[in-house]
C-alpha positions as CSV (number, residue, x, y, z in Angstrom):
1,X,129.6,219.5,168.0
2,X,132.1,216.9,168.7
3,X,132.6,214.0,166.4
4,X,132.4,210.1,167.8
5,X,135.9,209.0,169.3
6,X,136.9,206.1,167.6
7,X,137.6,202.5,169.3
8,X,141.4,202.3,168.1
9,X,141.6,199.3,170.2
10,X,142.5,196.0,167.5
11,X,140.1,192.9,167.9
12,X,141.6,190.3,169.5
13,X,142.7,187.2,167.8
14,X,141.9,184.0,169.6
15,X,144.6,180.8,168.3
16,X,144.0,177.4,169.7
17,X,147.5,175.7,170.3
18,X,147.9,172.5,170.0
19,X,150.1,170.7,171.8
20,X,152.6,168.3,170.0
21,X,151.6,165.6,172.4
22,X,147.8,166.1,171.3
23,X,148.9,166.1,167.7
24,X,150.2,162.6,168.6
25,X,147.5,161.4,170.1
26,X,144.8,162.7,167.4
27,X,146.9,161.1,164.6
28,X,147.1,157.5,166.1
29,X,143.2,157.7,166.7
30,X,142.9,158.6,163.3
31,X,145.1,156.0,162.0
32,X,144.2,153.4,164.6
33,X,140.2,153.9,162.7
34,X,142.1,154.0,159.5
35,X,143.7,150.2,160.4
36,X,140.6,149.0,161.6
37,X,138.8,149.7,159.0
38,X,141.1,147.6,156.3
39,X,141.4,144.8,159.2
40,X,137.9,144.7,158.5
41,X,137.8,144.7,154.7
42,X,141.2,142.3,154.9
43,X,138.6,139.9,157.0
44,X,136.0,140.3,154.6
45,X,137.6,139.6,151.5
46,X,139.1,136.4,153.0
47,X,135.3,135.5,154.1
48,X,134.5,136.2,150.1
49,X,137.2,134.1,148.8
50,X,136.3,131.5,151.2
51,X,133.3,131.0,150.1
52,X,133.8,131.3,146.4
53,X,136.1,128.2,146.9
54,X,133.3,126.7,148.2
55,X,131.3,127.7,145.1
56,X,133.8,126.1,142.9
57,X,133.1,122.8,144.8
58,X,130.4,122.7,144.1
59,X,130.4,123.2,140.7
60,X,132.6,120.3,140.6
61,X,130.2,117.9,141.6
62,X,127.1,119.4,139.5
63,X,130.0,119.4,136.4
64,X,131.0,115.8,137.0
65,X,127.6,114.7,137.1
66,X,126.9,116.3,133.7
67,X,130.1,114.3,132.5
68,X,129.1,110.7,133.9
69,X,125.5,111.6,131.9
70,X,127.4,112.7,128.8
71,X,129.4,110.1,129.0
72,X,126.7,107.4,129.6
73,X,125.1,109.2,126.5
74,X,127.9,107.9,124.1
75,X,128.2,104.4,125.4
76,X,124.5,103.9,124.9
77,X,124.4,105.8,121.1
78,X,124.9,102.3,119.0
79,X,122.0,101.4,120.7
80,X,119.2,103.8,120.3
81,X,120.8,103.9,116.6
82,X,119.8,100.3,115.9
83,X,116.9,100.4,117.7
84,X,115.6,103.8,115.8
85,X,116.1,101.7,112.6
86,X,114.6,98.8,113.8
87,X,111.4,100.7,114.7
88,X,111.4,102.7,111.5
89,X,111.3,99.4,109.7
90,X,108.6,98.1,111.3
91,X,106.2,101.0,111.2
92,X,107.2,100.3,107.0
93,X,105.6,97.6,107.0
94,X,103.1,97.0,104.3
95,X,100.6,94.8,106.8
96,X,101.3,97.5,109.3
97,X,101.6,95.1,111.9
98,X,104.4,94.3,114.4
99,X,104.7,92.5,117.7
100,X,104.8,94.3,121.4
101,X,108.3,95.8,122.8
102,X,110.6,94.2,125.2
103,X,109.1,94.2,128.8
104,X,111.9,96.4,131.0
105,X,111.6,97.4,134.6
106,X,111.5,100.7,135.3
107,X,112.0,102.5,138.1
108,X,110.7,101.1,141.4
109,X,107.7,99.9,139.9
110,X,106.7,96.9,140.9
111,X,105.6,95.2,136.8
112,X,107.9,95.6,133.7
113,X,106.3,97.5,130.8
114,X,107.0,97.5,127.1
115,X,109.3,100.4,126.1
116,X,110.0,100.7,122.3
117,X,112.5,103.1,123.0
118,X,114.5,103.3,125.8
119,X,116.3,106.7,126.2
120,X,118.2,107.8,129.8
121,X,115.9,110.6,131.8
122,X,118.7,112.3,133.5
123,X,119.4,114.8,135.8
124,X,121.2,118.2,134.6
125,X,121.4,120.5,137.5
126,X,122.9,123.3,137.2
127,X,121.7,124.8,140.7
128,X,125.2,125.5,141.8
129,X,125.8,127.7,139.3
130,X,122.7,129.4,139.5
131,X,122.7,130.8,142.7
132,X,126.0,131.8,142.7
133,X,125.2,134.2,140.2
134,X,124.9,137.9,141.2
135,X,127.1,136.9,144.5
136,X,129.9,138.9,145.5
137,X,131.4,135.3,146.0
138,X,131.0,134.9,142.2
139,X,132.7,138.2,141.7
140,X,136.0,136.4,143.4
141,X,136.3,134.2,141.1
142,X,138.9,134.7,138.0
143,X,137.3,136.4,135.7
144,X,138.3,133.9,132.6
145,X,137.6,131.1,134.4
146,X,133.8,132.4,135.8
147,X,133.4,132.7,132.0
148,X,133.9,129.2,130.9
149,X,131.8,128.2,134.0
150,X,129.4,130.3,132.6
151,X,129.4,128.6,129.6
152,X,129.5,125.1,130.3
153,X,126.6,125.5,132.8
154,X,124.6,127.3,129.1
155,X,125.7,123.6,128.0
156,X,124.4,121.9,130.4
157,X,121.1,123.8,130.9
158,X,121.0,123.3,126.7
159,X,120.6,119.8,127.8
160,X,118.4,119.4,130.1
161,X,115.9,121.1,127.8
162,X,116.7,118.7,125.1
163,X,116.2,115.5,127.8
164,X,113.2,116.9,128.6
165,X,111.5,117.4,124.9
166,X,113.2,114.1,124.1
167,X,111.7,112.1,126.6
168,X,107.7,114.0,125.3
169,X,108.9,112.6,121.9
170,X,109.6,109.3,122.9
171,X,106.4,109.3,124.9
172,X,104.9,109.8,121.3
173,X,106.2,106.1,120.4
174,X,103.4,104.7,122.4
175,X,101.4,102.7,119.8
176,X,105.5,100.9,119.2
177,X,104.9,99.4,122.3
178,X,102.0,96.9,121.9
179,X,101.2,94.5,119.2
180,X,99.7,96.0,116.7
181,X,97.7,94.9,113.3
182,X,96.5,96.8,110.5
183,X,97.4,100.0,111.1
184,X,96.4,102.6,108.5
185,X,98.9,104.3,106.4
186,X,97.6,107.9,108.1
187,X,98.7,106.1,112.1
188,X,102.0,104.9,110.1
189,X,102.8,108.4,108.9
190,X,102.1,109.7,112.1
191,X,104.8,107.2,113.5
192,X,107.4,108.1,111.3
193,X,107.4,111.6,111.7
194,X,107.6,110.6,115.6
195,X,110.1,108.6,114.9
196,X,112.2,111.4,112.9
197,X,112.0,113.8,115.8
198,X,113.7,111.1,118.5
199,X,115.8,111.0,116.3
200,X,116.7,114.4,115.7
201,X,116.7,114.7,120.0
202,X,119.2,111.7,119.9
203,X,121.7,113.0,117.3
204,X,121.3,116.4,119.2
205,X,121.7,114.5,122.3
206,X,125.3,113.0,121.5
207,X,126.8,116.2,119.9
208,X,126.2,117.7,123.3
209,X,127.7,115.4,125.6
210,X,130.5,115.5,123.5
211,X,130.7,119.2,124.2
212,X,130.1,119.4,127.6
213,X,133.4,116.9,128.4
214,X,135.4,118.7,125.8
215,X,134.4,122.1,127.9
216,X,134.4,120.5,131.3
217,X,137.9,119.1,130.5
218,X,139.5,122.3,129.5
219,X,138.7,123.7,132.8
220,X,141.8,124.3,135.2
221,X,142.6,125.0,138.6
222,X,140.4,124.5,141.0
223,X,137.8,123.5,138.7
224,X,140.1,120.5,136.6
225,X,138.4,117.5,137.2
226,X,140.7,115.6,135.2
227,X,142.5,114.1,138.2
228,X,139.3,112.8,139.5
229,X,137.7,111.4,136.4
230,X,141.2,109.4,136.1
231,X,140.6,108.0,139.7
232,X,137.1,106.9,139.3
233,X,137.7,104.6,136.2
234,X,136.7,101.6,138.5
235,X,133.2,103.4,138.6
236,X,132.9,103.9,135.0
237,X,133.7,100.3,134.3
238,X,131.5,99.0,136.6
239,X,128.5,101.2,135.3
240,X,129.8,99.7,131.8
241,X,128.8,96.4,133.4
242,X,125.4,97.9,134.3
243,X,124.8,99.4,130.8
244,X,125.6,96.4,128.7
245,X,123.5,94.0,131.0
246,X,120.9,96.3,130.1
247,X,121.2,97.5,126.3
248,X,123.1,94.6,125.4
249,X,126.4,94.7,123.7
250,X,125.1,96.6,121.5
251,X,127.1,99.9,123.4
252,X,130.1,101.5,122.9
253,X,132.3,100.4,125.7
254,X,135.4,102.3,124.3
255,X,133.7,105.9,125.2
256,X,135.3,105.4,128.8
257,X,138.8,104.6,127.1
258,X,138.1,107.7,124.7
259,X,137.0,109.5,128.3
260,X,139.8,108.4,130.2
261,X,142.7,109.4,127.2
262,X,141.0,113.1,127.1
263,X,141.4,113.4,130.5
264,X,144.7,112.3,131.0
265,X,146.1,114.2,127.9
């Protein structure tokens, strides 16, 4: 019996040749995606830098607005001082008697009412900052400088909470406001430790407007205000006007000179 012939016949191999032409043209469509594709990440990043600029703007105007309150804080201290004291020696009385407060306008309201205790209600915002957070704007931003932002904005927030709880304490001062005869020692007590915690809020109060210009002041770059504190002196002076006509000259007016010589040193 015959064995099987065998196929001695090689498989043929099949090569695809390239042309150098089509080499050419497959390497600039590779590298024509390759350019498009950082012409779109180039466009990008400038969009994201663009707009964290714009974050830093307005930053500014949240962090000046925080400075004009801290500031305002310090002019009016010598005030709420004396007037703390003057309240604390008339709930001491041994009659425990004492005469209404000074009528004040407040607001848009129409009648004046008697405030014992006239503390500013101001507003802190610190919106800018918070929704930046998380943004890949935010991330743009130099990395030392997002952290002092980050902290002065912790500042600021700090003192928002402490207007607020100030402003429930003061509320507490009621009874101050009216004319008042033969309270009991137990009402008198009761208006002293009152008294005690407004002014715990205002001590609290003026060590953190002093902190918020000495952080806000340090800031540089795009975020130093210092230029445009200097500029608005007119402002500040005329506000002065505004303050003493309604505290008296019982306020500091050298807190914008102290203001002025931090920001122009």
């Amino acid at each position: 019996m015959s064995e099987p012939e065998v196929d001695e016949r090689r498989e043929r191999r099949v090569f695809w040749r390239l042309s150098r032409q089509r080499l050419v043209e497959m390497a600039v469509v590779v590298f024509g995606v390759l350019i498009a594709l950082a012409f779109d990440n180039l466009v990008e990043e400038i969009r994201l830098r663009g707009d964290a600029h714009d974050l830093e703007v307005a930053f500014r105007d949240d962090i000046l607005n925080a400075v004009r309150n801290s500031w305002e804080r310090q002019v009016i201290a010598p005030c709420l001082t004396q007037k703390l004291s003057v309240l604390t020696a008339q709930v001491m009385t041994p009659e425990g008697a004492w005469d209404a407060a000074p009528a004040v306008s407040t607001g848009g309201l129409a009648v004046a009412l008697p405030q014992p205790y006239r503390a500013p209600s101001r507003r802190w915002s610190t919106a800018s900052f918070d929704r930046a957070l998380g943004s890949e704007a935010f991330k743009r931003i130099p990395r030392d400088r997002a952290e002092t932002y980050a902290e002065l904005f912790a500042q600021i927030d700090a003192r928002r909470e402490n207007n607020a709880d100030e402003y429930a304490a003061v509320s507490s001062l009621a009874p101050l406001a009216f004319p008042q005869t033969g309270v009991d020692a137990a009402v008198r007590v009761g208006l002293l430790q009152n008294l005690s915690m407004v002014d715990r809020h205002r001590v609290l109060a003026f060590v953190q407007s002093e902190q918020i210009i000495e952080r806000a002041l340090s800031m540089r770059g795009i975020a130093d205000i210092r230029a445009t504190i200097l500029e608005g002196r007119p402002n500040y002076d005329r506000l002065i006007s505004q303050t003493r006509a309604s505290y008296g000259d019982c306020i500091d007016a050298r807190a914008t000179d102290r203001l002025m010589s931090a920001a122009g040193a």
